[in-house]
C-alpha positions as CSV (number, residue, x, y, z in Angstrom):
1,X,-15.1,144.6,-115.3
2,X,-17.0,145.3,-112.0
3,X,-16.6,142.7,-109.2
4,X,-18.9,139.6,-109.1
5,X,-21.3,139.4,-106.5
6,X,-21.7,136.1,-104.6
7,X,-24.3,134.2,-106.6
8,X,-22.0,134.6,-109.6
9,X,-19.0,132.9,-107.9
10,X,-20.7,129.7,-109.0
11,X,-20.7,129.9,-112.5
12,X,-16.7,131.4,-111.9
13,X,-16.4,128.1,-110.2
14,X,-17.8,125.7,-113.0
15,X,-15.3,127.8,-115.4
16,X,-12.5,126.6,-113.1
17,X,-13.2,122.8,-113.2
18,X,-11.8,122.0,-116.4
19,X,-9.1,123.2,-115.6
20,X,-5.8,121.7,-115.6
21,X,-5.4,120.5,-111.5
22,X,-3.2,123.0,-109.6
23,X,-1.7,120.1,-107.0
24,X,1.6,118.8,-108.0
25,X,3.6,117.1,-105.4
26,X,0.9,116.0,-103.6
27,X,-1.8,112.9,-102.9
28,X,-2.9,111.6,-106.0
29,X,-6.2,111.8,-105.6
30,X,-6.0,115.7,-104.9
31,X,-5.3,116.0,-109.1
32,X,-9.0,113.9,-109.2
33,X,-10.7,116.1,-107.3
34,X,-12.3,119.8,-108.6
35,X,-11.3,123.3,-107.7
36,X,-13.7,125.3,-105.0
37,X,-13.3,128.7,-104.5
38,X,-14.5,130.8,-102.0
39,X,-14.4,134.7,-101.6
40,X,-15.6,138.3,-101.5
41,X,-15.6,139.1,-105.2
42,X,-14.0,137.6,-107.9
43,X,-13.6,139.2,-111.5
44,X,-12.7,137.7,-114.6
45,X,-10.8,139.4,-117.9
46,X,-11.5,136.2,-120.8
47,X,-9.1,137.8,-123.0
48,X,-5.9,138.2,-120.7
49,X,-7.1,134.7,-119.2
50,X,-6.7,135.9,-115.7
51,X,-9.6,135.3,-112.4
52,X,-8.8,137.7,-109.4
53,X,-10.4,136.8,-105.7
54,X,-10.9,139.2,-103.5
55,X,-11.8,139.1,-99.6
56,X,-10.8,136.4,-97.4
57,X,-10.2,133.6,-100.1
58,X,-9.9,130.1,-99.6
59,X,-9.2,127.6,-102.3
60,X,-9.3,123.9,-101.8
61,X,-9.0,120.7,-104.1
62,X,-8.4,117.5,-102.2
63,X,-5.9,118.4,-99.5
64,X,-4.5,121.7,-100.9
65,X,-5.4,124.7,-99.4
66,X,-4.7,128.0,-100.4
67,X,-5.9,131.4,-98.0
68,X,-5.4,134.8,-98.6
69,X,-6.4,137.8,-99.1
70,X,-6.7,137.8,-103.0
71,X,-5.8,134.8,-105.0
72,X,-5.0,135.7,-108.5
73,X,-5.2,132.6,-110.9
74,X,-3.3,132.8,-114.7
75,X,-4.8,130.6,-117.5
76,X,-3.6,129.7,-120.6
77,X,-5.7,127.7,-123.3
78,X,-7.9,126.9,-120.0
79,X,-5.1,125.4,-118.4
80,X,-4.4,127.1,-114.9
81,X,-0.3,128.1,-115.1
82,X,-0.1,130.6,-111.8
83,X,-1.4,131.1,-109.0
84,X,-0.2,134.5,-107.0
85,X,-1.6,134.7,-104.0
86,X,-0.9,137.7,-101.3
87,X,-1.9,138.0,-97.7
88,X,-0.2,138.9,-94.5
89,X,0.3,136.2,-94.5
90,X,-1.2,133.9,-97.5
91,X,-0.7,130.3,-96.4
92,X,-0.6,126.6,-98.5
93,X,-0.9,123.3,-97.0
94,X,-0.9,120.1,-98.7
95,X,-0.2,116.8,-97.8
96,X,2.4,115.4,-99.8
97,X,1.8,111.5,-99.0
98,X,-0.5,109.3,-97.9
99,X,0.0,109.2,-94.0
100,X,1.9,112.0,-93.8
101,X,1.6,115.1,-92.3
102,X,0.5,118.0,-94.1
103,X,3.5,120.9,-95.8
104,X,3.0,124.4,-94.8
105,X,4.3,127.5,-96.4
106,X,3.3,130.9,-95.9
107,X,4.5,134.4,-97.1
108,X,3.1,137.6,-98.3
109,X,3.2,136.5,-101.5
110,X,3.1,132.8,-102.8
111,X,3.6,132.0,-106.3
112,X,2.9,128.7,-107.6
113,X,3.9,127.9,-111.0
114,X,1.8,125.0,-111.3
115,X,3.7,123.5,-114.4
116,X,7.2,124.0,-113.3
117,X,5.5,122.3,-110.2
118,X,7.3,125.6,-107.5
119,X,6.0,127.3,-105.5
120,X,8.0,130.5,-104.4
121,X,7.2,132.1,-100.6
122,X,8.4,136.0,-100.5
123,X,8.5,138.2,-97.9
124,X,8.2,136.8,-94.3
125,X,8.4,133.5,-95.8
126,X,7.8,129.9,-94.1
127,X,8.0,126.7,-94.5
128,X,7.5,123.7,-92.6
129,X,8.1,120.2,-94.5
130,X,6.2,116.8,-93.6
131,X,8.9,115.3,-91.3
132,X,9.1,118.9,-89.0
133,X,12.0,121.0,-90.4
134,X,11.3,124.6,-90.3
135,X,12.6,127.3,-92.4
136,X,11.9,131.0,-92.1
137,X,13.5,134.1,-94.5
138,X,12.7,136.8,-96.5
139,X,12.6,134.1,-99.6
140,X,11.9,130.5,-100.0
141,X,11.9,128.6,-103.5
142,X,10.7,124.9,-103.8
143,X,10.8,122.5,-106.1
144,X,8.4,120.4,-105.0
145,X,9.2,118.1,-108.2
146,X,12.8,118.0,-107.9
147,X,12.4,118.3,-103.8
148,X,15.1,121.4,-103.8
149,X,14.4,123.7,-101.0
150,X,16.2,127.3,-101.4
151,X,15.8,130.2,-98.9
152,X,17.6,133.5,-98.4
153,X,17.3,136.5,-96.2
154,X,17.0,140.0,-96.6
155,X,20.6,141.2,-97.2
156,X,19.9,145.0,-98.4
157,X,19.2,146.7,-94.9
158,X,21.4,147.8,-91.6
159,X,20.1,145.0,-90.1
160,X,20.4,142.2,-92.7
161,X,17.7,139.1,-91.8
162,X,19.2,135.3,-92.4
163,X,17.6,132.4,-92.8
164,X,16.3,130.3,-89.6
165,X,16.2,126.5,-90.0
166,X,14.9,124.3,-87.6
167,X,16.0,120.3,-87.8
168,X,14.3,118.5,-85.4
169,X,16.1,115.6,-83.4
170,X,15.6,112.6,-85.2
171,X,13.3,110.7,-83.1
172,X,10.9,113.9,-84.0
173,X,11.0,113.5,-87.5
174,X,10.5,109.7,-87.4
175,X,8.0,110.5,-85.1
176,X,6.0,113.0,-88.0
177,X,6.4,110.3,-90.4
178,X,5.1,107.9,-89.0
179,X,7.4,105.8,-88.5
């Protein structure tokens, strides 16, 4: 299939609204609110259920954001399942809670697996939660139902790369919540 050009990003667009909602642990209002879309291209295979966005891609519904450089979304039965999106980096932000400040994650690649409600960072990974604790590493897997944060480092080369957390003081972190 050859790539879309912009006027048909529209119609790729009104495919996407039914879908099922792709925030999870996140302000309720973002699950009421539709899916836009914007980049370069985008192509669609009907069979194999599978829209690919090329060229400087940014996806919003209600305070999720996705940007990359291609955003690969997975359907099944016209429910959205994945979301791969690469970059150097691709970044999400979301804001978890009403009067809260936003989570950002970045890595080359970010996988959300809407259903499972995770969204897996790899390569160059980041993430920084709502109350200011920073984690970097080659890995990061959250849980953003279960709120279980995993990160690991790149132990195959010379050099091996850890993990680098950053706990701010308390004061901070009651200070980004609000409270």
């Amino acid at each position: 299939m050859k790539p879309l050009k912009p006027a048909c990003l529209l119609a790729f667009a009104l495919v996407l609204l039914p879908l099922a909602p792709v925030s999870v642990q996140a302000l309720p209002s973002d699950r009421e609110q539709p899916i836009h879309i914007q980049s370069d291209t985008a192509e669609r295979d009907e069979k194999q259920g599978i829209t690919t966005y090329r060229g400087d891609v940014q996806m919003d519904q209600g305070t999720l954001r996705i940007k990359a450089d291609k955003v690969v979304i997975h359907s099944v039965d016209n429910q959205v399942s994945i979301i791969v999106a690469t970059g150097k980096p691709a970044r999400y932000k979301q804001i978890p809670e009403p009067n809260k400040p936003e989570v950002k994650a970045s890595g080359n690649t970010i996988e959300y697996l809407v259903s499972e409600e995770k969204l897996h960072l790899i390569k160059n990974a980041s993430l920084v939660q709502n109350d200011g604790t920073t984690m970097t590493g080659e890995r990061i897997n959250y849980d953003m139902k279960d709120a279980v944060v995993k990160a690991a480092g790149q132990t195959s080369s010379t050099r091996p790369k850890r993990i680098h957390m950053v706990i701010p003081p308390k004061s901070e972190r009651q200070k980004a919540n609000g409270e």
